[in-house]
Each structure stands twice: as structure tokens, then as C-alpha cells.
C-alpha positions, 0 to 999 in steps of 0.5 A: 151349663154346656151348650148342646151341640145340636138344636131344632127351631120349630113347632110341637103338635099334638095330632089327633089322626083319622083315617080313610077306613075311620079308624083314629091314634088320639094324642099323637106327638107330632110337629114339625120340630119334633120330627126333625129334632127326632131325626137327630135321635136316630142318629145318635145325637139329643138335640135341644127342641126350641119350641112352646109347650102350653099347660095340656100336655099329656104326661105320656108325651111330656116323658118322651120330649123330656127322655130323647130331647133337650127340652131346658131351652122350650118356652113354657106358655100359659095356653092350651097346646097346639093340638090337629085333627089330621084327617087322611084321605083314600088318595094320600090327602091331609088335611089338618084342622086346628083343635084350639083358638090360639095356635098361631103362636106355637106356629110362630114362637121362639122367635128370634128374640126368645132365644136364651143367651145359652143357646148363642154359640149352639154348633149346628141348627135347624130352621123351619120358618120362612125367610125374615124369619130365618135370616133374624136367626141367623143373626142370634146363631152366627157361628152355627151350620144352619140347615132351612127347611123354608117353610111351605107356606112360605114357599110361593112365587111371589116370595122368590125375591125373598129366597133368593136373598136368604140363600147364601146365609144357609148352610143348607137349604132343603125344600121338598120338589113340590115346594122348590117347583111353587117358587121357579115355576119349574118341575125338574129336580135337577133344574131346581137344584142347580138354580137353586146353586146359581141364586148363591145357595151353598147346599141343596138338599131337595126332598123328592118324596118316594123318589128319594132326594137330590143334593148338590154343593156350590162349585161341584158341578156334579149332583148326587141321587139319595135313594130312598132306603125300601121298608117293608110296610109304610105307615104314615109319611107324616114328617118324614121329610122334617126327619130327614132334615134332622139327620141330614144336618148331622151328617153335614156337621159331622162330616162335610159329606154330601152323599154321607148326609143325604144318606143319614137322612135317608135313612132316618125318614125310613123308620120314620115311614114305619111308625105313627106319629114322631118316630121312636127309636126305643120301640124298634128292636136292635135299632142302631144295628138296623140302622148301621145296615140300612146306612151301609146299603144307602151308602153302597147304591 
């Protein structure tokens, strides 16, 4: 059995959304795996999802996990599924409230021990957890570029230590501003990133929201501004973020590039900004035309 080439350590979510104006998109699929893992897609990449499905699953969602993910390696737990309402305010503000008793598992599962021995020698992954968690994968994948995206709750000044230390095991790092800022007590991107270099990190790959991202490597001094790619309509931001992590990694692995990478992951969070909920290539019309062009304008900023 072939080892993909490409993984995505993290959850499945089922969102059940409310907006300000009361409307509602029951059943969403969501998560932070997914999203990455979905940001691989858009880049023409499968990745194996390593995440739990419980016994719920909608069939809808389990026929689109199954079409665009690896799902061989996903535990199969003998629970009902993670499932949120994600409840929008007027001013941007999520709130997520969990649907089911027993979710912390999902948020918490695969953990390192859980990983089958097929997945060892997997070239290139993503990790959404916090620190001991991400350095005990570390040790399961020792020959994979691993991109951290710490997770937020993680991500507070009294585990700075805890980053610090874990910096140099990744290959890339890649917390949102907001996040990196918690942590250094510190708001300016660039700041952020170059102490985030001098703690031993090897690459950055700071998140700024509608302001784009910020990526620098060890030894350059030069940092490079990632653009955000202009959409006509945004929809959800939800997991756009996470998106851009997926593509990123892609762009890393395949071609050692900062400014190639970051805009791979720009432009995957710009359809992702376009949809409710995980984004679907399939839906978009001539997508990888679309998306070959939205790259060659990130590129040429």
C-alpha cells in the first residue's frame, strides 16, 4: 500500500450555522483537518485526513470525505460525531457551542500513538495541536516537513517556553497575528516573525487576516508580504486560515519557495472566503484555470 504523499493531523466538525440576519446552513462539514487538508485539494494534491468519524455522519459528508481525502488512515469511533452550532454575529463574532457531550476526544484524537505504521514515512504534514503534543508527532513522522499551526488555545503567554522549544522541530510554523501577538505580547507582524526566527524557528508563515501573511525563513534577512488574492463576494471566513496552511505546505514541499508557498496559500483561502463551510473545488466552474490565474497575479504582486 502506497504511503501518501501528503497528511493533515486535526479534527472533523460538523457546523450547524446561524447567522445575524437568523438565517441557518445545517450540516455543514467543517473542522480544522478538513479545512487544511481541503487547501491541499485546491492544489491538486489528496491528502490523507487523520481525524475520527463517530457513527453520525451524514451520508452526503461521508461521500465528500471519502471523493477528495485519503480517509484509509481516519479512527472510526463507536460515538456520536463532533458536531457545533457556529453561531455569527453582526461585528464578525463566532461563537461555537458543541452539540454533543463527548467532543473533546475528537478534538484530541489521533494522537500520536494512533497512527498506523503505514503513515511512519508520510513526506509532508500538517499539525493542528499544541506543543507536547506536536513534538510527540515528530517523533511518529521523522523524515516529514511538518508545517505547526500551534493551536489557539495553545497559543497564550504562559506557554511561550513551551513554543520556544518546539520551534526548531518544525519545518514550518504558522500562527495567526493575533495568536503570535498573545504569546510575545507583541502586535507588529514583522517583529513577531523575526523573533519568532530568533527563538530557532526555521520558517514562518504568520497569518494576517484580511491584510494577507507574512513569511520569512532562518538565515534571510529579508521578509516577503503575501497579498491577500481580491474575491468579489466573501462569504464565511470560517477555516481560511487552516486552508492556507494546507496549500502552503504544498508549496514548501514541492518547491522550497517562500514566496511560491505563501502564495499557494493565499490563494486557496480565496475560494475558501467564497463558500460556506470546507471548500469544494468541484462546485467552482473551470477551477484550476481560475486558480492558475488568481496564482500568477499573487505571484506578480
Amino acid at each position: 500500500m502506497t504511503t501518501p504523499e501528503f497528511a493533515c493531523v486535526g479534527s472533523i466538525i460538523i457546523d450547524d450555522i446561524v447567522y445575524p440576519d437568523g438565517r441557518t446552513d445545517m450540516a455543514v462539514l467543517g473542522g480544522g483537518g478538513t479545512h487544511t487538508a481541503a487547501g491541499m485539494v485546491a492544489m491538486s494534491v489528496r491528502p490523507a485526513l487523520l481525524a475520527c468519524l463517530g457513527t453520525d455522519v451524514p451520508p452526503e459528508i461521508t461521500e465528500r470525505l471519502e471523493r477528495d481525502f485519503d480517509m484509509r488512515y481516519a479512527n472510526q469511533l463507536n460515538m456520536p460525531q463532533i458536531r457545533a452550532w457556529q453561531v455569527f454575529e453582526w461585528n464578525g463574532r463566532r461563537t461555537e457551542i458543541f452539540r454533543v457531550d463527548d467532543y473533546l476526544r475528537f478534538l484530541a484524537e489521533p494522537t500520536p500513538d494512533t497512527i498506523p505504521t503505514a503513515m511512519w514515512d508520510v513526506p509532508a504534514v500538517t499539525v493542528l495541536r499544541g506543543a507536547d503534543e506536536f513534538l510527540r508527532f515528530c517523533d511518529v513522522f521523522p523524515n516529514a516537513e511538518i508545517l505547526w499551526e500551534p493551536d489557539q488555545h495553545f497559543m497564550i503567554p504562559e506557554n511561550r517556553e513551551a513554543l520556544v522549544a518546539a520551534l526548531p522541530r518544525a519545518a514550518v510554523v504558522s500562527p495567526n497575528l493575533l495568536e503570535a501577538g498573545q504569546v510575545y505580547g507583541e502586535n507588529d507582524p514583522a517583529a513577531l516573525v523575526r523573533r519568532m526566527l530568533a527563538d530557532g524557528a526555521n520558517v514562518v508563515a504568520l497569518r494576517l487576516g484580511e491584510a494577507g501573511s507574512l513569511v520569512g525563513r532562518r538565515g534571510v534577512s529579508d521578509l516577503i508580504h503575501i497579498p491577500v488574492v481580491p474575491v468579489q463576494h466573501i462569504v464565511d471566513v470560517t477555516g481560511a486560515g487552516n486552508t492556507y496552511c494546507g496549500a502552503f505546505l504544498v508549496g514548501w514541499h514541492q518547491t522550497h519557495d517562500l514566496r511560491t508557498a505563501g502564495c499557494y496559500g493565499a490563494v486557496a483561502a480565496s475560494f475558501t472566503v467564497e463558500q460556506v463551510g470546507v471548500l469544494d473545488t468541484s462546485i467552482i466552474p473551470d477551477f484550476q484555470s481560475t486558480r492558475d490565474a488568481r496564482l500568477a497575479w499573487a505571484l506578480a504582486q
